[in-house]
N, C-alpha and C positions, 0 to 999 in steps of 0.2 A: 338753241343748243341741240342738235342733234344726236343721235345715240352711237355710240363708238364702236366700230364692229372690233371685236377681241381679237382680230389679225393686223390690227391699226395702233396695237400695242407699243409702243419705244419698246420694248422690250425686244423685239421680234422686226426692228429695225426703223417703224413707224414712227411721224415727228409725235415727240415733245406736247401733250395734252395743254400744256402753262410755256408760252414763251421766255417768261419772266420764271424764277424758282419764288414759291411761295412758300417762307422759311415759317418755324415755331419759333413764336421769342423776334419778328423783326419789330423793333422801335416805333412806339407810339409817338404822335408828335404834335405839341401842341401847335401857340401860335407864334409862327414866326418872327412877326413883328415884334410880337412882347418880348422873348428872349433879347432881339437884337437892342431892344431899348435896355434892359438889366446890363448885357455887354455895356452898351456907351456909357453908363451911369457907374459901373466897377472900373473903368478903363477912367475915368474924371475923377475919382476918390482914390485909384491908385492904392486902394485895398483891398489885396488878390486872396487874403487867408487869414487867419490866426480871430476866428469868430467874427469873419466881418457881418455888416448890417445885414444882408441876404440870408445868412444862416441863421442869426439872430428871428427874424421874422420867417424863415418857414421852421423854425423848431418850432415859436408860438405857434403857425397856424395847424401844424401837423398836431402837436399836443391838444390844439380845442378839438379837432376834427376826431382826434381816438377819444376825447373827454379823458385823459392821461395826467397825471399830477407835471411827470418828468417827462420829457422826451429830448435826447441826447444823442445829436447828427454824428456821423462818420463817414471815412472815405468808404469804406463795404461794407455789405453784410458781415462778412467771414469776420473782420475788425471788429465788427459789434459783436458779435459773440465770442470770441477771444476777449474783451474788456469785460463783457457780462460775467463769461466763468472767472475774470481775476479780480471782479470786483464782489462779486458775489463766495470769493473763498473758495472755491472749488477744486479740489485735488485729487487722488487718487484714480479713482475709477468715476464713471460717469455713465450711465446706461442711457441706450437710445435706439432708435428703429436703423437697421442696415438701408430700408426701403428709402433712402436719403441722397443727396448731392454729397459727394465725397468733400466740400466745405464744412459740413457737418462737427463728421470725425474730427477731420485734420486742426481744427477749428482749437480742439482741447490736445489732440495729440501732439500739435506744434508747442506744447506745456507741460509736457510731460505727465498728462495724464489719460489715461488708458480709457477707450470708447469699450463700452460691453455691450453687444448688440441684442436685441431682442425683437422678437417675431411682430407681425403687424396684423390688423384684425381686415377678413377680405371685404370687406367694406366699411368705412372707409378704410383708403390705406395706411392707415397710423397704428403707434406704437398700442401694443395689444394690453392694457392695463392688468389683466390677468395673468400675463407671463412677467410680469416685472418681479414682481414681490421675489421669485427662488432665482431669479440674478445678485440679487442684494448682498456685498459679504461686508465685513466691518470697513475695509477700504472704500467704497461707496459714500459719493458725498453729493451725489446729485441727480435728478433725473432728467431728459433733456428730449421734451417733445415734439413732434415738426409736423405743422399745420401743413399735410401737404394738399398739394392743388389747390391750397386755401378752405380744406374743408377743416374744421378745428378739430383736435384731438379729445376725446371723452375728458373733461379737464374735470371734473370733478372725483371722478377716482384716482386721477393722478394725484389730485393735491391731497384726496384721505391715506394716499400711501407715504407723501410727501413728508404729510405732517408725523402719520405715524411711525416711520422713521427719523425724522428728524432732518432727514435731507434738504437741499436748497430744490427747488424747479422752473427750472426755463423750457424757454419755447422757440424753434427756430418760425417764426413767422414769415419767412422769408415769399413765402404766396400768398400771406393773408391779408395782407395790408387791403383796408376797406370791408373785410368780409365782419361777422357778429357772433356770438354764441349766447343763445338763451339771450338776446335782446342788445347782448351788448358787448362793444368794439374789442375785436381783437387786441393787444395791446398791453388789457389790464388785468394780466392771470398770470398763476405764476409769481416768481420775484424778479422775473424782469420778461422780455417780449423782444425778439431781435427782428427785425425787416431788412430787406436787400433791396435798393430802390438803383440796382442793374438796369443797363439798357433795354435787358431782357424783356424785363419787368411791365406789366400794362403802365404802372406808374415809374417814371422814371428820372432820376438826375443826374443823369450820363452815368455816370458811378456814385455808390453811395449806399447808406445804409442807417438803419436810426435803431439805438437802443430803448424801448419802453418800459415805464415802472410807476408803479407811485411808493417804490420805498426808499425814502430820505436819504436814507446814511448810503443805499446803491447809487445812486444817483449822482450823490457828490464824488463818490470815491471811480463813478466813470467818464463822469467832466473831467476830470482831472488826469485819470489814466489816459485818454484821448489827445491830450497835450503834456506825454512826458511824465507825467504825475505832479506839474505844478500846480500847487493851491493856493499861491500868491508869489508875488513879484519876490525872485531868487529864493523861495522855497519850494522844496519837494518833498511833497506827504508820500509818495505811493512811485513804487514800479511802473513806469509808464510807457508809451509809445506815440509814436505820432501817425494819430487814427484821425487827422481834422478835415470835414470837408472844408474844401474849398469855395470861391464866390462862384464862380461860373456853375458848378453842380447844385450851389442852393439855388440860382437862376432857373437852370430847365427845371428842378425840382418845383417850384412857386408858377412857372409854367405849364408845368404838369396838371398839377394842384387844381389850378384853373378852370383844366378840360376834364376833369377826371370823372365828371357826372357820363359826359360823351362819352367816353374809351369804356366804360362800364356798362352803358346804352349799346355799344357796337359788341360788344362781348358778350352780351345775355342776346343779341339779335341773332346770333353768330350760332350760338351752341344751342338756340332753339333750331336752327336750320338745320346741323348736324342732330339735332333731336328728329324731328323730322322724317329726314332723307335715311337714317338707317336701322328707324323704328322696326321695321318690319324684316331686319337680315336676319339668318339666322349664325351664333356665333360671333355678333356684333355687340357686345356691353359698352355701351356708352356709360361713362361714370354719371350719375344724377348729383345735382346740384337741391339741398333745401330751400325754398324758395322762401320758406317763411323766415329766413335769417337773410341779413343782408350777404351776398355775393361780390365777387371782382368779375368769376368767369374766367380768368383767365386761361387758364387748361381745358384742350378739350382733350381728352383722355379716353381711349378705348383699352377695352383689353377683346385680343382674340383669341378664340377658342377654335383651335386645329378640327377638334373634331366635328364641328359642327361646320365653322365655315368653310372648310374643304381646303385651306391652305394655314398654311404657317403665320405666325406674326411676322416674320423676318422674313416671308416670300412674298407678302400684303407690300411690306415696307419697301421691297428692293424693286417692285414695278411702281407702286408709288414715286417715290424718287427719280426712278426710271423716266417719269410722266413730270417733273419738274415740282414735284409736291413731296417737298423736304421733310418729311415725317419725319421723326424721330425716337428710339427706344427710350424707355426711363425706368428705374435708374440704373440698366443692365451693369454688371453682372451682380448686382449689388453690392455695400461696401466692405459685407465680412468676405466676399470672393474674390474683392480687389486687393489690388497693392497699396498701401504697404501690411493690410494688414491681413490677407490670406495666409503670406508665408511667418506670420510671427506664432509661435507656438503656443496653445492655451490661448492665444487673444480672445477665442470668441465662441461661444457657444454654438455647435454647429447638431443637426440643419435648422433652419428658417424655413420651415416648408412653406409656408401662407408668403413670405417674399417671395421665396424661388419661382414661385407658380409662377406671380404677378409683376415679377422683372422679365418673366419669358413670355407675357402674353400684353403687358402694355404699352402702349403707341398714342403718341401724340399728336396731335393736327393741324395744320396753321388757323390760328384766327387774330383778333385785333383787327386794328382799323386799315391795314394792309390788303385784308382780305376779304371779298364778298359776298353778298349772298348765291351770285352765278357762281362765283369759284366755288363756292360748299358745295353745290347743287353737280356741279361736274367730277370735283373730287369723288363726291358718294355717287355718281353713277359710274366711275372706275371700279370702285367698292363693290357694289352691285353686280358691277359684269364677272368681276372675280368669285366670288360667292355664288351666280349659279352658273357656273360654265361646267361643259357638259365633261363625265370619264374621260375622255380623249383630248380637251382642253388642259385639263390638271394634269394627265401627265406630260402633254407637251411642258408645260410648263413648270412643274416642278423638275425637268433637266434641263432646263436656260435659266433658273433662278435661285 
């Protein structure tokens, strides 16, 4: 791999560094042959849904895997937490980080209950447990935290404010799936634990998503919301929906399942290389990962810093892309600046400085089993060429980008 001269740019008309675009988030894959056998075997029993055998055995194998009392499948993430907040009671107001996937919000606000945003601490980027307490008003019924990147959120001061309020608390787990806290699985904190098992996702069941718990009475009242709200043959306990995976998604899911030692082997190989290759930039923050806890890896997450690396995060991104290396911003412009709930008046506590910063400086990377360790290694020497180019490179090029 040779070194790229900075006039060999795509940006500046030069081919494409990646023939192929190397996305964030493309689909991990187990084995093929296994899938195609669960098809032949759902395609013979001609039971395509309604809890068949496949969902049945990957809720068991998912529930030993987090050591979870309950674990209760769905078609999404977003699903699993719309049942968690309706099984869980949750009304009024609901506080949470902005720094978030707008599924987050919409998640309670499709319920008519109001997301109250609050700031996030700069590292990690999770909801800031110091700023929650003076969001608190009597409409307040729950606090709602989001493991992101899969690094888990301070959960033990959440639940001392939890309890001393009296509030319910979830967790959007939606990147945690596999990852640990103080020794043990994500999953089990909180009153319930929601995961997104998106294609996006290192682990995946084409679509899908699983609510976790070990409290009893939650647990029944989200089996049941997931199908409608029935709790037996022509009765309906509960407000329901039809949130049920499907056989074909607990297939790749138990396909997943399988590989999921590999896709987590190829993701800590991944962000040690990105570890690595941009140790020594300057303006380059790679997010660390605790090694002492278990990991997925699955984000590898930079944030830039203009004034040291000599360019913007959005001018990194747009020659990135340029070069077929589909970066990506997260979670721009954050969710109290989006729609719908920027223009609703009083919605939200404004500013968020510790977001604002961290929606304008971080950038995503491709990794998974798509991606290799020469692709890292050329990525970050694009990086690199950007980072020291000389006064007269920067301004060429902060007017073409």
């Amino acid at each position: 791999m040779g070194q790229i001269p900075f006039e060999n740019l795509a940006v500046w008309g030069g081919q494409p560094a990646f023939n192929h675009p190397l996305h964030v988030g493309r689909p991990n894959l187990g084995s093929r042959a296994q899938f195609a056998a669960y098809i032949d075997a759902i395609w013979e029993r001609r039971w395509l849904t309604n809890n068949g055998p496949l969902v049945q055995e990957l809720e068991a194998a998912l529930a030993d895997f987090l050591g979870v009392k309950h674990l209760i499948l769905v078609n999404n993430g977003t699903i699993a937490l719309e049942i968690a907040a309706r099984a869980a009671d949750v009304t009024g107001e609901v506080i949470m980080p902005s720094m978030t996937f707008p599924a987050t919000p919409h998640a309670f606000q499709w319920q008519g209950i109001k997301p109250i945003f609050g700031d996030i601490t700069p590292y990690p980027h999770n909801l800031d447990p110091d700023k929650v307490e003076a969001l608190i008003t009597p409409r307040t019924t729950a606090v709602v935290g989001v493991h992101l990147w899969g690094i888990p959120c301070n959960i033990e001061k959440l639940e001392a404010i939890a309890r001393r309020h009296h509030l319910r608390l979830l967790f959007d787990a939606a990147h945690a799936f596999g990852c640990s806290y103080n020794g043990r699985a994500i999953g089990n904190f909180g009153d319930a634990e929601i995961f997104s098992f998106h294609a996006t996702k290192f682990f995946n069941s084409l679509e899908g998503g699983a609510i976790a718990t070990n409290d009893d009475q939650l647990a029944a009242k989200a089996a049941a919301m997931r199908n409608f709200g029935f709790t037996g043959t022509d009765h309906v306990g509960f407000v329901g929906i039809n949130g049920k995976m499907d056989e074909t998604a607990a297939a790749m899911g138990l396909v997943s399942l399988a590989s999921l030692d590999h896709f987590i082997d190829v993701n800590r190989r991944n962000y040690h290389t990105y570890q690595q290759e941009l140790a020594d930039l300057p303006g380059i923050r790679l997010l660390p990962f605790d090694e002492s806890q278990r990991n997925n890896f699955q984000y590898i997450v930079a944030e830039i810093n203009e004034s040291e690396a000599g360019l913007s995060r959005d001018e990194m991104m747009r020659v990135l892309q340029a070069e077929n290396v589909l970066v990506r911003r997260y979670f721009y412009p954050g969710c109290h600046r989006g729609e719908p709930y920027a223009s609703t008046p009083g919605h939200t506590p404004l500013p968020l400085p510790v977001t604002e910063k961290v929606v304008d400086q971080a950038l995503g990377f491709p990794t998974g089993t798509a991606v290799s360790p020469a692709d890292i290694q050329q990525i970050c020497q694009i990086i690199r060429l950007l980072v020291n180019m000389t006064p007269q490179q920067r301004q060429r090029l902060s007017q073409i980008v």
